[in-house]
Backbone as numpy.savetxt, mean C-alpha at the origin, in Angstrom:
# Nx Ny Nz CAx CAy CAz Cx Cy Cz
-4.03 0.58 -14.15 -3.91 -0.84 -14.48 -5.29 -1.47 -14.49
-6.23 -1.99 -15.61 -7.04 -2.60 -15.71 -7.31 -4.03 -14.98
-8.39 -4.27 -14.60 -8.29 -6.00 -14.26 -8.04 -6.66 -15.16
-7.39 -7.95 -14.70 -7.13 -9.79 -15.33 -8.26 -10.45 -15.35
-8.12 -11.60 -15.68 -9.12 -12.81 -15.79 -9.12 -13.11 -14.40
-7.33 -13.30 -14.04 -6.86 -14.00 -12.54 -6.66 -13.58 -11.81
-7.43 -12.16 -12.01 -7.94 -11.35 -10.71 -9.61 -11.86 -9.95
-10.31 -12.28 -11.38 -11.47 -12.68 -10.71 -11.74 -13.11 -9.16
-10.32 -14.23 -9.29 -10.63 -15.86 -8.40 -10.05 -14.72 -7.16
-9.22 -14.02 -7.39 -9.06 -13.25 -6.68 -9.35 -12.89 -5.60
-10.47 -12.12 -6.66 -11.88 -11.24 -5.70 -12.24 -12.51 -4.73
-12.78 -13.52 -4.92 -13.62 -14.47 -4.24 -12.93 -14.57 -2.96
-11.22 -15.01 -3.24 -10.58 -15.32 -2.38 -10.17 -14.51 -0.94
-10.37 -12.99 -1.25 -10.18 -11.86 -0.97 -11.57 -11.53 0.19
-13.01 -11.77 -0.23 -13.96 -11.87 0.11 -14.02 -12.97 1.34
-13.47 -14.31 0.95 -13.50 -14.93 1.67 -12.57 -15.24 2.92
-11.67 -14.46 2.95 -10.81 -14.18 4.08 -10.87 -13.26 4.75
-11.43 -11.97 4.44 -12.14 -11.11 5.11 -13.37 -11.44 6.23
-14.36 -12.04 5.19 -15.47 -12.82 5.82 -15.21 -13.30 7.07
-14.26 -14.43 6.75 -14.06 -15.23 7.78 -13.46 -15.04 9.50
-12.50 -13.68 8.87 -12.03 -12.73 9.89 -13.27 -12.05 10.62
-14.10 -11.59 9.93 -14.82 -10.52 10.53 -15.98 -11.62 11.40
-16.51 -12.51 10.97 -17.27 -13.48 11.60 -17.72 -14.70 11.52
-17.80 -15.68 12.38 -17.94 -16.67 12.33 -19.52 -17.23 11.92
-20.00 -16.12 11.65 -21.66 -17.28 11.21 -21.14 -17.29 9.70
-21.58 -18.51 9.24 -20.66 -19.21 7.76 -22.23 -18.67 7.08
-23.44 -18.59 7.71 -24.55 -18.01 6.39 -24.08 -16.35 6.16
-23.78 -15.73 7.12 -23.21 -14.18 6.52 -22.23 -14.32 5.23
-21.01 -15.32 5.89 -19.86 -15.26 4.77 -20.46 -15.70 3.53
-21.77 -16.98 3.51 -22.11 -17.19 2.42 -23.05 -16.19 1.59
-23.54 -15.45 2.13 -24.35 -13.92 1.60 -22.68 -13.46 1.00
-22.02 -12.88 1.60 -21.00 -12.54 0.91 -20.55 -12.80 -0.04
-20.63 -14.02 -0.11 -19.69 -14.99 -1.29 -20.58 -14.95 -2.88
-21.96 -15.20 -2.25 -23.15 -15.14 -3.41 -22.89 -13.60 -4.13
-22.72 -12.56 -2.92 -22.74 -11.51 -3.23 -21.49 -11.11 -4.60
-20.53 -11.07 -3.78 -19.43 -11.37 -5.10 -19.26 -11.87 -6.38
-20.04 -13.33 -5.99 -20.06 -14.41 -6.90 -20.84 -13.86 -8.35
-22.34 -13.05 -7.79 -22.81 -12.31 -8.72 -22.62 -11.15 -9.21
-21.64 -10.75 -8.63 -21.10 -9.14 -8.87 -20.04 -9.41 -10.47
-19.03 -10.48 -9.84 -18.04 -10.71 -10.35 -18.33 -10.75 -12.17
-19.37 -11.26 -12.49 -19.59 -11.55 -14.14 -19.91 -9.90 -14.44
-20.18 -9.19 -14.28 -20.61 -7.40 -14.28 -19.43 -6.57 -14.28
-18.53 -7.03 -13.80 -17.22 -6.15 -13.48 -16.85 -5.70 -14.55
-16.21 -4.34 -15.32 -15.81 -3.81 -16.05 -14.27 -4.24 -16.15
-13.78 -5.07 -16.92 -12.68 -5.30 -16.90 -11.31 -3.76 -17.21
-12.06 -3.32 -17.67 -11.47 -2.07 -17.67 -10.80 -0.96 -16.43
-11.72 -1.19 -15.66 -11.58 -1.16 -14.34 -10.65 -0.95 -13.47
-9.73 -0.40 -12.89 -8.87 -1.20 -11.78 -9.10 -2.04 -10.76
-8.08 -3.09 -10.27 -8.83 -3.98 -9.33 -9.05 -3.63 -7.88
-8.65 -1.89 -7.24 -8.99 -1.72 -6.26 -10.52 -1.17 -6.50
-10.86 -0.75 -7.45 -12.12 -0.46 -7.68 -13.03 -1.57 -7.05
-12.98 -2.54 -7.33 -13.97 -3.59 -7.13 -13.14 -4.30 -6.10
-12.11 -3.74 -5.60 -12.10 -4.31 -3.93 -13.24 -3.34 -3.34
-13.04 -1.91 -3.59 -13.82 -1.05 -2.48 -15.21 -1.86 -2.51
-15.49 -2.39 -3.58 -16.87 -3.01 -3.52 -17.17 -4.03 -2.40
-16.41 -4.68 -2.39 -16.48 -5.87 -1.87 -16.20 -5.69 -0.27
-15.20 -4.85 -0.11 -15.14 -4.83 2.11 -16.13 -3.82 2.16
-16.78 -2.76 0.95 -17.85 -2.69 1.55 -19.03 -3.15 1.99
-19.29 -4.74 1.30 -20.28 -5.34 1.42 -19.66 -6.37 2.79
-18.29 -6.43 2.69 -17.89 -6.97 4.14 -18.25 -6.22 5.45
-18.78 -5.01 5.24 -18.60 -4.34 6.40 -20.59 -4.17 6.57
-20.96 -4.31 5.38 -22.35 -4.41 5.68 -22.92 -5.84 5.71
-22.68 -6.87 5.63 -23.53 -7.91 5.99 -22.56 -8.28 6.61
-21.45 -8.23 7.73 -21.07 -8.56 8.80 -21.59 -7.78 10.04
-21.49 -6.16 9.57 -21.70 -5.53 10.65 -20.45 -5.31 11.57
-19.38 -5.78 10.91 -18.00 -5.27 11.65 -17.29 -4.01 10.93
-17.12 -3.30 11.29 -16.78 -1.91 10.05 -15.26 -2.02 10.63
-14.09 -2.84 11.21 -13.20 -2.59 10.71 -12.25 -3.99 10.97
-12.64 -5.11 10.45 -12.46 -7.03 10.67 -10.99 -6.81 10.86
-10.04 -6.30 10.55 -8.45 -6.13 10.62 -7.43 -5.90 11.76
-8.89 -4.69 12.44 -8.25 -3.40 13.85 -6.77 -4.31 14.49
-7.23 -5.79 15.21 -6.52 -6.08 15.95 -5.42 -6.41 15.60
-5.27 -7.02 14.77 -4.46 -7.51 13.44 -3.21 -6.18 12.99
-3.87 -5.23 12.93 -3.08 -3.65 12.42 -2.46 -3.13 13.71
-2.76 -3.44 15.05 -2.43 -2.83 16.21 -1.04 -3.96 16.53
-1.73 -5.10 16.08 -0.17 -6.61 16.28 0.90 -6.09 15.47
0.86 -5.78 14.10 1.44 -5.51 13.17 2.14 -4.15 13.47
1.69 -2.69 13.96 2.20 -1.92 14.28 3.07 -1.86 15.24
2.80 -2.96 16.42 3.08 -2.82 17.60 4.76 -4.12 17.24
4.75 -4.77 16.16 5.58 -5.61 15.48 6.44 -4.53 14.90
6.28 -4.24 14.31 7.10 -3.00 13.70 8.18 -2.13 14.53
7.02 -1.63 15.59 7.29 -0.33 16.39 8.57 -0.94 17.10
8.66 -2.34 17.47 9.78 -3.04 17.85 11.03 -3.11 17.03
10.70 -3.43 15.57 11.74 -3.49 14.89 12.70 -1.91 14.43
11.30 -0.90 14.93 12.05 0.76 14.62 13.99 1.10 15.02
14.44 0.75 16.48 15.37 1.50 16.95 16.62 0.39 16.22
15.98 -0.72 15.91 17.23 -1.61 14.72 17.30 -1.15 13.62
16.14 -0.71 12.81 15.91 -0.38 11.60 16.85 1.29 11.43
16.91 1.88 12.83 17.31 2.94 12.18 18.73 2.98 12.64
19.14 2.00 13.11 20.53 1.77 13.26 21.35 1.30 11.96
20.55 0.29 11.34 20.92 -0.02 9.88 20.88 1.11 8.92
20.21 1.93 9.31 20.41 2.89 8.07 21.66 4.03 8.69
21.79 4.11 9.86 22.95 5.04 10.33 24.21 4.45 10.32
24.25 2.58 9.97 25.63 2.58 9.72 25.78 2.63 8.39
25.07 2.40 7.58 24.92 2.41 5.84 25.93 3.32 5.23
26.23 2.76 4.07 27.06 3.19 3.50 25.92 4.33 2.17
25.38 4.07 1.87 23.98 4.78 1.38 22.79 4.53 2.27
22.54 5.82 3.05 21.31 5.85 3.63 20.38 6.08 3.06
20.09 6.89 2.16 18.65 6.92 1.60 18.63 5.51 0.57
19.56 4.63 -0.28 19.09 3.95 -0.57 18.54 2.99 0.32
19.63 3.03 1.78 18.93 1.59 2.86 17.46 2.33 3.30
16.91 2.80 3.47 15.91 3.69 3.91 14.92 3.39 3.21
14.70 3.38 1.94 14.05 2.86 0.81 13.76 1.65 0.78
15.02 0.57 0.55 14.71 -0.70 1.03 14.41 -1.14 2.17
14.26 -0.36 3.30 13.07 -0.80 4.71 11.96 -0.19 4.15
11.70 0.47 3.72 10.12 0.91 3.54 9.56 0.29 1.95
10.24 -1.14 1.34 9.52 -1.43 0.61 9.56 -3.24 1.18
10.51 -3.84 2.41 10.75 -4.53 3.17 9.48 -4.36 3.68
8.88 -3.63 4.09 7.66 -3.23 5.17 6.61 -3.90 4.50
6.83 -3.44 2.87 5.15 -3.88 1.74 5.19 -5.42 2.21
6.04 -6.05 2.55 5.44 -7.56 3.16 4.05 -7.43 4.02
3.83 -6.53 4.94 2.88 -6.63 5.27 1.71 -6.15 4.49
0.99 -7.14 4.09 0.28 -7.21 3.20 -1.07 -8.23 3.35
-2.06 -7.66 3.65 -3.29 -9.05 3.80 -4.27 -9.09 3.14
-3.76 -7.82 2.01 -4.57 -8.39 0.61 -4.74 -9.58 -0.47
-3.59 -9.94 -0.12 -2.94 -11.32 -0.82 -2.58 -12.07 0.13
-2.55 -13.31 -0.73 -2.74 -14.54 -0.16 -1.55 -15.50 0.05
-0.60 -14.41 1.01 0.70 -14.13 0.89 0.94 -14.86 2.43
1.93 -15.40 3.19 2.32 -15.80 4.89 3.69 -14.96 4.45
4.04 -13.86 5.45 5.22 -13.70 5.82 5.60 -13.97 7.14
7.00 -13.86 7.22 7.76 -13.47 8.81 8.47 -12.30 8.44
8.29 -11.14 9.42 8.25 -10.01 9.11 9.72 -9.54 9.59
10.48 -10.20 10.20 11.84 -10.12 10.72 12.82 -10.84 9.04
12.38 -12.02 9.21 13.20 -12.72 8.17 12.94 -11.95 6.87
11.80 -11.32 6.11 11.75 -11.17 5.04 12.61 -9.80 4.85
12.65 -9.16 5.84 13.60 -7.73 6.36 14.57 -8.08 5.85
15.21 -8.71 6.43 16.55 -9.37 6.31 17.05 -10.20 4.91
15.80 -10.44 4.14 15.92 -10.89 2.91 16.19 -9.74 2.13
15.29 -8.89 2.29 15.14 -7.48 1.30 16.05 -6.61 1.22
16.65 -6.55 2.51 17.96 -5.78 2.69 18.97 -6.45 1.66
19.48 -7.28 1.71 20.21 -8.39 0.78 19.54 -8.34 -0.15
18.49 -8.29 -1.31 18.38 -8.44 -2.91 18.21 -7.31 -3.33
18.59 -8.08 -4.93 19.02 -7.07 -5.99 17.58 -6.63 -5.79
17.49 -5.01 -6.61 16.32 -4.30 -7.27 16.08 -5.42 -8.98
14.88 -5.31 -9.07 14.08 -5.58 -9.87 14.42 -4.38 -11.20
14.21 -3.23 -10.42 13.67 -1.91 -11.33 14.56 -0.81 -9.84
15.27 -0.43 -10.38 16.33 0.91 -9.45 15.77 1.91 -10.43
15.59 2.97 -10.20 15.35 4.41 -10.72 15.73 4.90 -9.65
17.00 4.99 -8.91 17.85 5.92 -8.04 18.04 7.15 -8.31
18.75 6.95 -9.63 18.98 8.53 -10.46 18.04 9.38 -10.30
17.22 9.13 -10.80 15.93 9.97 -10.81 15.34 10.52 -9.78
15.14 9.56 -8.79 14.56 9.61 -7.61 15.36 10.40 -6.81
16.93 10.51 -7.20 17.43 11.67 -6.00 17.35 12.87 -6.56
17.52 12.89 -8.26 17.14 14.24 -9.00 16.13 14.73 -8.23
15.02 14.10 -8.84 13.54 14.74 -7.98 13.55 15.14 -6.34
13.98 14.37 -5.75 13.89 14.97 -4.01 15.41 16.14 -4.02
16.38 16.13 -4.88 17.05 17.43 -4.47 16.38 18.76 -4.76
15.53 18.51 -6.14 14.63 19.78 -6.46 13.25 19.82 -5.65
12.89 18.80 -4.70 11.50 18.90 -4.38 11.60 20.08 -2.83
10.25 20.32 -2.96 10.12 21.20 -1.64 8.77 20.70 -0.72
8.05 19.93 -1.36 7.19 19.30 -0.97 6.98 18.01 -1.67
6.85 16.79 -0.41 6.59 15.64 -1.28 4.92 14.61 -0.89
4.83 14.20 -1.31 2.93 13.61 -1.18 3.39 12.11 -0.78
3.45 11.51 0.16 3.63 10.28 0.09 2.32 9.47 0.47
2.05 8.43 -0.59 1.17 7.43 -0.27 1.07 6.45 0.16
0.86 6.49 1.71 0.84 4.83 2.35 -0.03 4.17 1.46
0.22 2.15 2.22 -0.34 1.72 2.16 -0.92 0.92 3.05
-0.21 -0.08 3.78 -0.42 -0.49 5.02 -0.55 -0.40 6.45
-0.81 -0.68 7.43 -0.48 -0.64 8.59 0.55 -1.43 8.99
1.53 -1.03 9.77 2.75 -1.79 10.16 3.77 -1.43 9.45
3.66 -1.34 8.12 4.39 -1.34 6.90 4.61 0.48 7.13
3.90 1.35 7.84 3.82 2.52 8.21 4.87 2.70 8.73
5.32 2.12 9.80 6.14 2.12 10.85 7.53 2.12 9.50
8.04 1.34 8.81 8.93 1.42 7.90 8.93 2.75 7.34
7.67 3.13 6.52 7.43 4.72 6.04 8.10 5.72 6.98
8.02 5.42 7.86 8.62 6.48 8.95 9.74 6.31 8.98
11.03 5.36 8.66 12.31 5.31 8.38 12.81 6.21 7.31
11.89 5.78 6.14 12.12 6.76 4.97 12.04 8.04 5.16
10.98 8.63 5.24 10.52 10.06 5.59 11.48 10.83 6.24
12.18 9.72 7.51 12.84 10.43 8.21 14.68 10.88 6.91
14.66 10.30 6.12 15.86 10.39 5.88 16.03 11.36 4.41
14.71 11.44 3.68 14.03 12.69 2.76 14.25 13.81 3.01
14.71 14.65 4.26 14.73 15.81 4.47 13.94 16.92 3.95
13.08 16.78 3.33 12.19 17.41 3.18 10.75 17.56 3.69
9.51 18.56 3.79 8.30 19.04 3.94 7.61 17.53 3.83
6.97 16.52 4.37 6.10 15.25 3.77 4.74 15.44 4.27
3.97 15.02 3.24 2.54 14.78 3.59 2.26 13.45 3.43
1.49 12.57 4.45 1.45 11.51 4.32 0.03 11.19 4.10
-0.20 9.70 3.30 -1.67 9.99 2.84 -2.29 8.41 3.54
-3.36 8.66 3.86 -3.81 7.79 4.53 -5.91 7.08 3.82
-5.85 5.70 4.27 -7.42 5.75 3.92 -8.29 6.60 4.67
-9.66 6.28 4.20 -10.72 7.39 4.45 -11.01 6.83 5.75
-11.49 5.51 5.31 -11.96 4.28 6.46 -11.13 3.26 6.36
-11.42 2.06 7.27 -10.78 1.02 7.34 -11.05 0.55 6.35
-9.97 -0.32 5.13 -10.38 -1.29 4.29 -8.67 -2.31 4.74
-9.26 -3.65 4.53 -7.88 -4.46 5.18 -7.67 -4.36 6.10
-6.36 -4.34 5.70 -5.23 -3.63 6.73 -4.51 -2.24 6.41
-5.03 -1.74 5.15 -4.93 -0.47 4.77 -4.78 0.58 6.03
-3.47 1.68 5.71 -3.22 2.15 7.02 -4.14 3.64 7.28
-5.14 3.78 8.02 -5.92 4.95 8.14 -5.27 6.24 9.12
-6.12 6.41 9.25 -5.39 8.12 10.20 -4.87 7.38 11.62
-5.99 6.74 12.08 -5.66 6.68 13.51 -4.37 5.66 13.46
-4.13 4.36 12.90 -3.01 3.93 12.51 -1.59 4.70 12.13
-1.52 5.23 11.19 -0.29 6.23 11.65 -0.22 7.25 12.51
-1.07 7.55 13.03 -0.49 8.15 14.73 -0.16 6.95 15.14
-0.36 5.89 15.40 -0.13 4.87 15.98 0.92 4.13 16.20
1.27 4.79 14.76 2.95 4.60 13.64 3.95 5.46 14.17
3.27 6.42 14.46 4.70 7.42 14.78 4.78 8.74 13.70
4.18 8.32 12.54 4.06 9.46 11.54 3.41 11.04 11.62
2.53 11.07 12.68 2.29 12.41 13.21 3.62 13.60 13.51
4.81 12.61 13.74 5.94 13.31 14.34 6.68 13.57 13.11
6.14 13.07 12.03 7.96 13.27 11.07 6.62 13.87 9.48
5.57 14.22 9.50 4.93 14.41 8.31 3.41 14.85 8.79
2.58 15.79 8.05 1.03 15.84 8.24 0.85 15.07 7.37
-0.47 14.58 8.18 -1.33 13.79 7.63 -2.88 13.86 7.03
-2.88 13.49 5.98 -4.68 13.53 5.54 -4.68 12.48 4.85
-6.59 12.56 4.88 -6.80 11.40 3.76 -7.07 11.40 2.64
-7.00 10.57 1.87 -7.41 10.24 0.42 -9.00 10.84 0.25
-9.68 10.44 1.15 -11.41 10.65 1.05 -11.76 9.14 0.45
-10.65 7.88 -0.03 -11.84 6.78 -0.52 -11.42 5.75 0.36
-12.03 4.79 0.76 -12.29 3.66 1.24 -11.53 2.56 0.30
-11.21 2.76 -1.12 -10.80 1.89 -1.52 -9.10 1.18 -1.30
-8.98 0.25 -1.65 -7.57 -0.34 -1.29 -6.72 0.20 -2.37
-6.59 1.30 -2.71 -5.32 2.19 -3.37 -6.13 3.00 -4.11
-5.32 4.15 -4.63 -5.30 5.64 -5.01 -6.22 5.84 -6.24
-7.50 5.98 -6.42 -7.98 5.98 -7.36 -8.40 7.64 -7.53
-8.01 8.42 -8.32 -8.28 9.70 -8.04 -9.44 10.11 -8.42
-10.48 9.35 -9.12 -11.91 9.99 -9.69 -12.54 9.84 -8.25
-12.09 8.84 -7.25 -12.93 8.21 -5.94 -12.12 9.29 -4.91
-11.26 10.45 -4.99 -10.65 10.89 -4.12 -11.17 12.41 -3.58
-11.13 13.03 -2.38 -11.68 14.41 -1.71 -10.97 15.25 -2.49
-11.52 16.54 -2.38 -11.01 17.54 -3.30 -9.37 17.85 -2.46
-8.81 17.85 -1.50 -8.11 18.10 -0.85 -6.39 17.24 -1.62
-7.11 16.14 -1.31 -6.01 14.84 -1.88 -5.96 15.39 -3.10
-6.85 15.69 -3.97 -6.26 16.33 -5.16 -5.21 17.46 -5.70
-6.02 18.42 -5.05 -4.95 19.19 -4.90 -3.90 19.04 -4.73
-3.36 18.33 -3.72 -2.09 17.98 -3.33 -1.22 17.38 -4.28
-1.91 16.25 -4.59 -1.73 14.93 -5.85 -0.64 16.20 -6.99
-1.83 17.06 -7.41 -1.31 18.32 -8.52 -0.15 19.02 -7.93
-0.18 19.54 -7.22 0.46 20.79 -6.68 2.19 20.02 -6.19
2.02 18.74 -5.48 3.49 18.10 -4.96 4.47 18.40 -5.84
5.98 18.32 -5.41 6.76 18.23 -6.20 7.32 17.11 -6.92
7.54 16.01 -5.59 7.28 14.76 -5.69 6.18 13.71 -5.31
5.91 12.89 -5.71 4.92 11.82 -5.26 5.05 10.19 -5.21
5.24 9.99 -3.99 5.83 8.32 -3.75 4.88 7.73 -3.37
4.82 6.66 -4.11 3.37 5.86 -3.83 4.21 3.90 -3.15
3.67 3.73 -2.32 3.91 2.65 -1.77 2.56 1.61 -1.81
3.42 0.67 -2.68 2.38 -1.01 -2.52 1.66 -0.89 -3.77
0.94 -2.21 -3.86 0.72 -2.56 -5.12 -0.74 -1.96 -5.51
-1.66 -2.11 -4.27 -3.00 -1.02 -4.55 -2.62 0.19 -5.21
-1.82 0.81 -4.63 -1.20 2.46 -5.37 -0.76 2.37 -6.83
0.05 1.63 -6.64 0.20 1.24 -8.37 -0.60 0.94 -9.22
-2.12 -0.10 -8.78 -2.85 -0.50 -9.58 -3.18 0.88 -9.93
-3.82 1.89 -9.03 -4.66 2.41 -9.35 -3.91 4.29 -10.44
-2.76 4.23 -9.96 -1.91 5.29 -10.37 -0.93 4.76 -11.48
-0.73 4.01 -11.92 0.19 3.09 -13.07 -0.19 3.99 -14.16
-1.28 4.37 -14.85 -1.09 5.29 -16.02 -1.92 7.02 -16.14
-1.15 7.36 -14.80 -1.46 8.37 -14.18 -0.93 9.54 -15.16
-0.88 10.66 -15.24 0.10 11.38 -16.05 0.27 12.58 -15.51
1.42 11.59 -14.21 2.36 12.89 -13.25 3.35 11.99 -13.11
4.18 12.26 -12.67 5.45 11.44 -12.52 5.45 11.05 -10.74
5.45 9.58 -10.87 5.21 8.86 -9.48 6.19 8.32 -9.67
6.67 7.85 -7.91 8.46 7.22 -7.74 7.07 6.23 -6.91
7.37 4.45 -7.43 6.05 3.36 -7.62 7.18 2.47 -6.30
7.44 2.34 -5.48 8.08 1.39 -4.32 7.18 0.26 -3.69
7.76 -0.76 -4.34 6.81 -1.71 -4.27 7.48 -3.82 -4.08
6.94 -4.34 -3.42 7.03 -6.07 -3.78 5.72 -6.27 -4.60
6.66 -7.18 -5.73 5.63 -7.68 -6.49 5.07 -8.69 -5.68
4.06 -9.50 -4.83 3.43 -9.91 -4.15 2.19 -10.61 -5.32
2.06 -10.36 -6.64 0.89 -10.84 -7.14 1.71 -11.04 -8.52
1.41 -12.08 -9.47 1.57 -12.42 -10.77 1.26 -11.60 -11.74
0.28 -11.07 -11.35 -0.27 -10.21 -12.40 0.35 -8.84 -12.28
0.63 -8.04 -11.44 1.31 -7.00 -10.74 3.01 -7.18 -11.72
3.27 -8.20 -11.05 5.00 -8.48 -12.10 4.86 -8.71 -13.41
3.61 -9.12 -14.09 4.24 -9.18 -15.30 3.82 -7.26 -16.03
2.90 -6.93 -15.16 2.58 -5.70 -15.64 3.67 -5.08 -15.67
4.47 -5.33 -14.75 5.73 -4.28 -14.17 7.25 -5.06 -15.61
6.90 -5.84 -15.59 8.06 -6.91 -16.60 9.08 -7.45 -15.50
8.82 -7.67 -14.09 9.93 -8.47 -13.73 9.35 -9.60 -12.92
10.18 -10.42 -11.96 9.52 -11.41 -11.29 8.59 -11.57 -10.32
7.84 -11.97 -9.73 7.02 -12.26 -8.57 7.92 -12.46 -7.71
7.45 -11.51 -6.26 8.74 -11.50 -4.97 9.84 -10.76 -5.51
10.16 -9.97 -6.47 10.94 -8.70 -6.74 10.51 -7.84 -6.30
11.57 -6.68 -5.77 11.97 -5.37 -5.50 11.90 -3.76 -5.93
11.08 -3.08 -6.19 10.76 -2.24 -7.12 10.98 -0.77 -7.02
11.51 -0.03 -7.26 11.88 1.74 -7.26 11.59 2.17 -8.60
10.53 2.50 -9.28 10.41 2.64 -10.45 9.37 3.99 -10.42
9.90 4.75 -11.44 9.54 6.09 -11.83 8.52 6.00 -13.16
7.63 6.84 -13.08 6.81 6.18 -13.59 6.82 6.57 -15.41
5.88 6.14 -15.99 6.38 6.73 -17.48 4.82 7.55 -18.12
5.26 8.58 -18.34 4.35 9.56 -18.93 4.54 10.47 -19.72
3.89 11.31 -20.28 3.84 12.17 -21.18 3.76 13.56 -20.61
């Protein structure tokens, strides 16, 4: 998925909430902001827009000097979650379709999200998601593929939102590899975060090799590649993953809240819709 125009303001906005997290001297955030500010006219619109996030928390992490502004934030959020686990998996054991309820907690989870400029409540929006229609269902498909799979690649995205991943996984019955960032970016969920999650117990784990806020495979370790190729299936969670895997040419199961304008109309449905969509390739 290439960048928007109305991704630009984006970037700024993105920059500037980071900033502000990571520290309070307002001349750093304003180095930052300049920094962006002049980056931003250069950007290859062609591009994806996690591309030129990685740019940007990396310059958050060098003229702050905080290399990971989120940590505490991802430990609240996990530790939020880790609470909601022994309900979450009660709802899926009285379900009348468990792997579909399973699915809808682990795209319930993509609320947590602090890439966007989004306020949730992470109980209530649960409880919303469970209750709405899909946007985009590719069920069919999606159980085709996991009855024939023997190995599947799953791509986090968040922290907290992990803790949900681990509902799913658990109900896949199959081999999972779970994929994690290199370093901290966001709230992006890294290694030490899903141990944190619980995912050590139900899937191995590695990383991507990039820093950026979703799956860009020219930016990825030779390892993640492999895998990427070789899976049977590949589930990518959240909207970074999508930006960066949307015209990939392997077949990805895309689980996602549209959370951004630009994201839904790419997809053709609404902003704050529901998403299970398989991807389209050649």
């Amino acid at each position: 998925m290439r960048t928007y125009i109305d991704c630009l303001p984006c970037f700024m906005d993105q920059a500037l909430r980071a900033g502000r997290i990571a520290t309070k001297d307002e001349a750093k955030i304003k180095e930052l902001l300049d920094y962006v500010g002049s980056m931003i006219k250069d950007i290859p619109m062609e591009n994806t827009p996690p591309e030129t996030g990685n740019i940007i928390y990396r310059e958050v992490r060098r003229i702050t000097g905080v290399a990971d502004p989120y940590k505490e934030i991802k430990k609240f959020h996990i530790k939020e979650a880790l609470a909601l686990y022994p309900e979450l998996k009660k709802i899926v054991s009285l379900s009348e379709n468990r792997l579909l309820t399973a699915i809808r907690i682990a795209i319930a989870g993509n609320v947590i999200d602090l890439g966007v400029n989004k306020k949730f409540n992470l109980i209530e929006d649960v409880a919303k998601i469970l209750k709405q229609d899909f946007a985009i269902l590719h069920i069919d498909e999606f159980i085709e593929e996991l009855d024939k799979a023997e190995s599947i690649l799953y791509l986090g995205d968040n922290a907290g939102e992990s803790v949900f991943d681990k509902v799913l996984i658990e109900e896949l019955g199959k081999p999972v590899t779970y994929v994690v960032r290199d370093v901290p970016i966001i709230n992006d969920v890294t290694y030490k975060d899903a141990i944190a999650s619980g995912l050590g117990e139900v899937a191995e784990i590695i990383s991507s090799g990039t820093s950026a806020p979703g799956t860009i495979l020219r930016l990825c370790n030779d390892e993640f590649i492999r895998q990427f190729e070789k899976a049977d299936m590949v589930i990518s969670k959240g909207q970074g993953n999508y930006e960066g895997l949307s015209n990939v040419n392997r077949l990805v199961f895309f689980l996602l809240k549209t959370k951004c304008e630009i994201i839904a109309k790419h997809l053709h449905v609404q902003e704050n819709d529901i998403v299970l969509k398989a991807s389209d390739y050649n």
